[in-house]
C-alpha positions in Angstrom: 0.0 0.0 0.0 2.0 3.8 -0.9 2.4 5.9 1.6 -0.8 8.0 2.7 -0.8 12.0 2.8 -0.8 12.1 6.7 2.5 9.8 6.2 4.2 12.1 3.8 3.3 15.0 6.0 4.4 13.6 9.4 7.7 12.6 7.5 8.6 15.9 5.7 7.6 17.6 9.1 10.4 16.0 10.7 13.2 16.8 8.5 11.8 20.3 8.3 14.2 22.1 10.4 17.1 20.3 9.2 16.2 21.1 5.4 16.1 25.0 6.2 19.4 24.8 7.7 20.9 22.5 4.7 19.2 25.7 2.6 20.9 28.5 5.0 24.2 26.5 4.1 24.1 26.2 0.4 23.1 29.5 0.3 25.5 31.0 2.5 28.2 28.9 0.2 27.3 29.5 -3.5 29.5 28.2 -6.0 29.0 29.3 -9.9 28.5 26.8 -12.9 30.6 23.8 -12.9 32.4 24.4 -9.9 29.9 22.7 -7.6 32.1 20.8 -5.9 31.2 21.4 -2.0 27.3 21.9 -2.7 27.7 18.6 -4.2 29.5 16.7 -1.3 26.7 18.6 1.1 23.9 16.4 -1.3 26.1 13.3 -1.6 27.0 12.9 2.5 23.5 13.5 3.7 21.9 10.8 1.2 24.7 8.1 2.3 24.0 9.0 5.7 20.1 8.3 4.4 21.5 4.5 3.4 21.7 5.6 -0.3 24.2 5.0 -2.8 24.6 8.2 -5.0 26.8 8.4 -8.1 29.1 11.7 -8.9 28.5 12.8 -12.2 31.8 14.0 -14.3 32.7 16.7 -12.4 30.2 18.2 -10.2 26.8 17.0 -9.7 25.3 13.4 -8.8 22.5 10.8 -9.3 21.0 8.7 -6.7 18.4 5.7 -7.3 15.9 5.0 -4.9 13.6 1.9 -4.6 13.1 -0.9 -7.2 14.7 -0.4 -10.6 12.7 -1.1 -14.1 13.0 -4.4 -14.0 11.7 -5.3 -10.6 8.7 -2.7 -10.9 7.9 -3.0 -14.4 8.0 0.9 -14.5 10.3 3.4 -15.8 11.8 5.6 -13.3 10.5 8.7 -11.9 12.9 11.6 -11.9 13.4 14.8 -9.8 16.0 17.0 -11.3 17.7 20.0 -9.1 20.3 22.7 -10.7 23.1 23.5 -8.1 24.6 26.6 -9.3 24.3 29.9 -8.1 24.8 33.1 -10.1 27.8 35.3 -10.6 26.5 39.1 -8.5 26.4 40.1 -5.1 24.5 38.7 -2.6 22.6 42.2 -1.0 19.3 40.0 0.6 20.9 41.4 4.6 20.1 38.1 6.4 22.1 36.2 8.4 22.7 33.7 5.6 23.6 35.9 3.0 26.4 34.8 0.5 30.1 34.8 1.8 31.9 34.5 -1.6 32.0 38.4 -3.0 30.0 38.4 -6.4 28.7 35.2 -5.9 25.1 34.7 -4.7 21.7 32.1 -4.9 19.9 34.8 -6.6 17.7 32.4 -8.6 16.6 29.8 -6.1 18.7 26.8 -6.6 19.7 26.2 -2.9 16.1 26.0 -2.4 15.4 23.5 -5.3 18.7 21.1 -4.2 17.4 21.3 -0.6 14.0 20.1 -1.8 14.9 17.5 -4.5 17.5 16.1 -1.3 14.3 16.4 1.0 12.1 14.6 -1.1 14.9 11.9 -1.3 15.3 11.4 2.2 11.4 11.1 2.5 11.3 8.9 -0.4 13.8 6.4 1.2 11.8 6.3 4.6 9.1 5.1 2.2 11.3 2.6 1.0 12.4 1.2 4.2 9.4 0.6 5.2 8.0 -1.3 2.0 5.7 1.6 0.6 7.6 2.5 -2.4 6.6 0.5 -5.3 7.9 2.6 -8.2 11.7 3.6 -8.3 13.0 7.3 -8.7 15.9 9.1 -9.2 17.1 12.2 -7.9 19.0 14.3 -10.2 21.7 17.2 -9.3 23.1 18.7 -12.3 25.4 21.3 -12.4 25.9 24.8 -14.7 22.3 25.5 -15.3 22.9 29.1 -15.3 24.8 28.7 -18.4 24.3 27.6 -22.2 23.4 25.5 -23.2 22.9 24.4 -19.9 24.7 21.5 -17.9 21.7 19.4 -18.1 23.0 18.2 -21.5 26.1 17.1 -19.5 24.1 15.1 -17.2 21.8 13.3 -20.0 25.1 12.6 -22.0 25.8 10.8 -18.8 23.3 8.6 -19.1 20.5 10.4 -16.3 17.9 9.4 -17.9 18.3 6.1 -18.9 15.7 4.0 -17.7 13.6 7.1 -16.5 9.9 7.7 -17.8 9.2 10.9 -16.6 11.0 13.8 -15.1 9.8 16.4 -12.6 10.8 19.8 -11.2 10.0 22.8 -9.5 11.3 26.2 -9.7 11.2 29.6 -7.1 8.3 31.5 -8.1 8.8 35.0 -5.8 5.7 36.4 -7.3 3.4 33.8 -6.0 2.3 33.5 -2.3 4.0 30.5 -0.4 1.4 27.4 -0.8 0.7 27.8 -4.1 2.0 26.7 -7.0 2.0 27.9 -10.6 1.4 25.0 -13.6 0.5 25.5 -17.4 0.1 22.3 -20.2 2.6 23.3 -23.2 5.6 25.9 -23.2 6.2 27.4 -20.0 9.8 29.0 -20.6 11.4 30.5 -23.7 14.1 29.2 -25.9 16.9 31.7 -25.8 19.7 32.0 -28.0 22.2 34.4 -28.0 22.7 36.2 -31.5 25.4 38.9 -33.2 25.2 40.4 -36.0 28.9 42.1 -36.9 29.8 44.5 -40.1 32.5 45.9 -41.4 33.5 48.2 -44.5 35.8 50.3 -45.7 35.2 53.3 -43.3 35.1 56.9 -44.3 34.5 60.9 -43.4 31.3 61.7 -42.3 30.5 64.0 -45.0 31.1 61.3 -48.1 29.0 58.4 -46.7 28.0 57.9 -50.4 31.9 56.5 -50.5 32.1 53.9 -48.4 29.7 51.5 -46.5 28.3 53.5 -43.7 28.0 50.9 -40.8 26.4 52.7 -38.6 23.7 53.1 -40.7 23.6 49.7 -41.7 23.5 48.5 -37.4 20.4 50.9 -37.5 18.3 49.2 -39.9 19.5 45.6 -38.5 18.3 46.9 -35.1 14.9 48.2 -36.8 14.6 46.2 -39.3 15.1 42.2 -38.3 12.7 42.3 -35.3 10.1 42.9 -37.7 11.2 40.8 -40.3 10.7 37.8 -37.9 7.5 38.9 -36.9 6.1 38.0 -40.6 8.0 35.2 -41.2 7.4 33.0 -38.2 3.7 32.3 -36.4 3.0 34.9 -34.1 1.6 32.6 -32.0 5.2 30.8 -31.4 6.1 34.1 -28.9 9.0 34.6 -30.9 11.1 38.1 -29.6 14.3 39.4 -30.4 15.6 42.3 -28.4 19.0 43.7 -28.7 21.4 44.4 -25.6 24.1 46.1 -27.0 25.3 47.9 -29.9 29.3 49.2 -30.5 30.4 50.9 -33.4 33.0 53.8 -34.0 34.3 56.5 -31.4 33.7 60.1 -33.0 31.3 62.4 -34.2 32.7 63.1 -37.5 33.8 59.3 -38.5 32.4 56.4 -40.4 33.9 53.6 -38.5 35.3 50.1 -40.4 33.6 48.0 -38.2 30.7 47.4 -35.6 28.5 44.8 -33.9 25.1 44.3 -32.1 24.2 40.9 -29.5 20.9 40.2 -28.5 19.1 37.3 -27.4 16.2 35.4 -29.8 13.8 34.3 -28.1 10.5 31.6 -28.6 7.9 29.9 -26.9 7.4 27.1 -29.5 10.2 24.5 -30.1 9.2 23.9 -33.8 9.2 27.7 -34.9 12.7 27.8 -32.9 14.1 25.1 -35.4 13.3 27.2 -37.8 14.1 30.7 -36.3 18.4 30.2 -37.2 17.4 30.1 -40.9 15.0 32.7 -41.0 17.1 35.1 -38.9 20.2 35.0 -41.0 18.4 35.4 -44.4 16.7 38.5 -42.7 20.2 40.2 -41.6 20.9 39.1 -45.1 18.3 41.1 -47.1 18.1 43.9 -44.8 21.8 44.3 -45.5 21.7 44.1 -49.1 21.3 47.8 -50.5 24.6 48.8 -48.3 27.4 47.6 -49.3 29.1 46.1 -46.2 30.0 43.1 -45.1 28.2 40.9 -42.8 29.1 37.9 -40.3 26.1 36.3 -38.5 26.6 34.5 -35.1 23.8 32.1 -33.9 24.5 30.4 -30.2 21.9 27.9 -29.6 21.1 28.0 -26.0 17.8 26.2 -24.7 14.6 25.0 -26.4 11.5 26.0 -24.2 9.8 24.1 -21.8 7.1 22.3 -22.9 5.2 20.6 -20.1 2.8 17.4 -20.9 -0.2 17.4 -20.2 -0.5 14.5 -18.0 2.6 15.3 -16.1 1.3 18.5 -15.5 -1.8 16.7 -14.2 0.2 14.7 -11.4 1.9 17.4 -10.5 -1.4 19.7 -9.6 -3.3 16.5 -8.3 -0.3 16.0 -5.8 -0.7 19.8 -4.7 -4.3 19.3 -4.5 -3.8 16.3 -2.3 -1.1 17.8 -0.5 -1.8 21.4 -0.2 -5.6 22.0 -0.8 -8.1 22.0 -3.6 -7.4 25.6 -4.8 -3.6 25.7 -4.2 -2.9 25.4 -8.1 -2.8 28.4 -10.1 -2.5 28.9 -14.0 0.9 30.0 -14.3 2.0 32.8 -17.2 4.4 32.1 -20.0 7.9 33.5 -19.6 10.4 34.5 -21.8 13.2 33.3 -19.9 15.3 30.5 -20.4 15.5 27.0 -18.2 17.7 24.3 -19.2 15.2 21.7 -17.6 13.8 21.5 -21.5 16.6 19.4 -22.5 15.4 16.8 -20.7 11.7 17.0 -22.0 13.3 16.8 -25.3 13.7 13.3 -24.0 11.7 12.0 -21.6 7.7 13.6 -20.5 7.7 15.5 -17.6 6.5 19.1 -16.3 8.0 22.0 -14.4 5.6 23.8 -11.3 5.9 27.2 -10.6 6.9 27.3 -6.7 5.6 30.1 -4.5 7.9 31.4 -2.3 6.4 35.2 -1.3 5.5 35.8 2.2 1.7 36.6 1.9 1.0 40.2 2.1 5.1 40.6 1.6 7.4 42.6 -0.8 7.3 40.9 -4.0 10.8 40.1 -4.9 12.2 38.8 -8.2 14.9 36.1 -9.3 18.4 37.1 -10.5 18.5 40.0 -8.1 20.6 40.1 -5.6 17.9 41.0 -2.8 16.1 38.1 -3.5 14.3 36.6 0.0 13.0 33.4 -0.1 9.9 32.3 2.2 11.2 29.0 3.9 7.8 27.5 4.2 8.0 27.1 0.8 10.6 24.1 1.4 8.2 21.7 2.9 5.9 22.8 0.4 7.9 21.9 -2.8 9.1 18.4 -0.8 6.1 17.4 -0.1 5.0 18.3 -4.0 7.6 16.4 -5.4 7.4 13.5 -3.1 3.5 12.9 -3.5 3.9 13.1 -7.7 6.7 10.8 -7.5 4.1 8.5 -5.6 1.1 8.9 -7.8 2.9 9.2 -11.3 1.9 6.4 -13.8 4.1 5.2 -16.7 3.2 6.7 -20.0 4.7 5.6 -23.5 8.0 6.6 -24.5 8.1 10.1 -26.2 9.1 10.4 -30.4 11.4 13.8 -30.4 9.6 16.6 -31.0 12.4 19.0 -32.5 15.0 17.3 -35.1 17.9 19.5 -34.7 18.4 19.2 -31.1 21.6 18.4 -30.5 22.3 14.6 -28.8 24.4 14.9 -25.6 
């Protein structure tokens, strides 16, 4: 018989305090992309002390199994996933457990989403101990998710999700009151790419731009021109935005300089018009360009698809909050435009992403990658006790076909 809610309660109650100081710690402690090394050995000690047997990835990160495997169940794995990394600014949120590495700081919640994916594992091996865990899981700690395009490719080329069926996850939501959580079927989170478009000509005086390829000019109408371009050559509907962040060209007034650049980031909420948006984007710098007689180089960095959550992992996960947390504790969560490396592995596998509240009802309303972020602790228990009851209750589905064809294997 699985565990009952009043179990899974009673059990995350009791590592409660423990798991907000495991959070205090990692967050005191942050360590940036791939260099995860003590955040890691925090995770790895405390589920051996648990009686578990957890497996460093190459290096920084881990896996740990927990209950039967595929072949006793007859199920595929359940997976929780948790990024370790924290991001490269300063820490400014005044409390007691603020960052104590300069420029370094858990502005974006993963100390919370480790603690929680390790508290759902210590929960989950209770469970097993005592016979009530039919269906195996695996916890998964990757590293460099604040980078692209994104360390969960690492972990996947390491084989994380071999034998897995479905994948789950939960991410800081500061703009949603603790005990709630956010959930939408489909795209969730952007892709985001990172694009520059570079010119150079011959250079010239100011007064003779007829002479020489003005690229200053020529930036302008990229800058203008492209956005719009992509507007009326992809769906609409597919969210698809690109917005430039920064533009260099020449040094004086009176100058045509020789060479120049602008980097943005592309952006899209649907993973087929993203295969398509590299093509369409260079053709567009292409034609734009074509009347002014400079020379272009186009860079395209593929960084992550969107996520795309199914629709019955999505259901597990807001039956589990209903069960846990109360019939009207799910809320429709909005698209975003950011970008989460968790997609990689729903290029895979089926899975879904909640939206975690973590505001202090009635509170400031904070927001992620800034350094004042402040984090509602309540919200530990919360996501544990999430995770842990949809790892319970999910039910194998049939493999997955891959959606997008370009998507690069691991």
């Amino acid at each position: 018989m699985p565990a009952d809610v009043a179990q899974l309660t009673e059990l995350v109650t009791a590592l409660s305090a423990e798991l907000i100081e495991i959070r205090r710690d990692l967050h005191a402690h942050p360590e940036i992309a791939r260099t995860e090394q003590r955040t890691t050995g925090i995770v790895v000690d405390r589920l051996v002390a648990a009686g578990l047997a957890p497996r460093r990835l190459p290096g920084t990160g881990l896996v740990c199994d927990i209950g039967p495997g595929p072949a006793t169940s007859g199920h595929r794995r359940i997976a929780l996933r948790a990024d370790l990394d924290a991001l490269g600014l300063q820490d400014s949120c005044g409390l007691p457990w603020r960052s104590t590495v300069p420029g370094v700081a858990h502005a974006c919640g993963h100390d919370v989403h480790t603690t929680i994916v390790l508290g759902a594992g210590l929960v989950l091996a209770e469970l097993a101990a005592r016979g009530l865990l039919t269906t195996g899981v695996r916890l998964i700690f990757q590293a460099a998710e604040e980078v692209q395009p994104g360390g969960s490719l690492d972990a996947i080329s390491a084989g994380v999700l071999d034998g897995v069926g479905q994948i789950f996850a939960v991410h800081c939501d500061p703009r949603v009151d603790v005990g709630y959580i956010g959930t939408r079927i489909g795209p969730i989170t952007s892709a985001s790419d990172e694009v520059t478009v570079t010119l150079t000509g011959a250079g010239g005086h100011t007064s003779r731009p007829h002479l020489t390829g003005d690229v200053v000019f020529a930036l302008g109408q990229v800058i203008t021109q492209v956005p719009a371009v992509l507007g009326r050559r992809l769906d609409p509907r597919s969210g698809v935005n690109l917005t430039w962040g920064a533009v260099q060209a020449g040094t004086t007034h009176n100058a045509i300089p020789a060479s120049g650049s602008v980097r943005g980031t592309l952006r899209c909420l649907d993973v087929r018009a993203w295969e398509r948006a590299s093509s369409v984007f260079h053709s567009a710098v292409e034609q734009v360009l074509a009347p002014y007689d400079v020379d272009v180089e186009v860079r395209h960095q593929r960084g992550v698809p969107p996520v795309e959550n199914a629709e019955r992992c999505t259901a597990t996960l807001e039956t589990a909050a209903r069960d846990m947390l109360g019939a009207d504790s799910v809320l429709l969560t909005e698209q975003s435009l950011g970008g989460e490396d968790f997609a990689w592995y729903l290029t895979r596998v089926p899975g879904a992403m909640a939206r975690l509240g973590t505001r202090t009802p009635g509170g400031y309303t904070h927001d992620i990658h800034q350094g004042d972020l402040q984090i509602d602790e309540r919200s530990i228990d919360i996501g544990v006790q999430l995770l842990t009851r949809a790892a319970l209750t999910a039910r194998d589905v049939p493999p997955m076909p891959r959606v997008a064809t370009n998507i690069p294997n691991p």
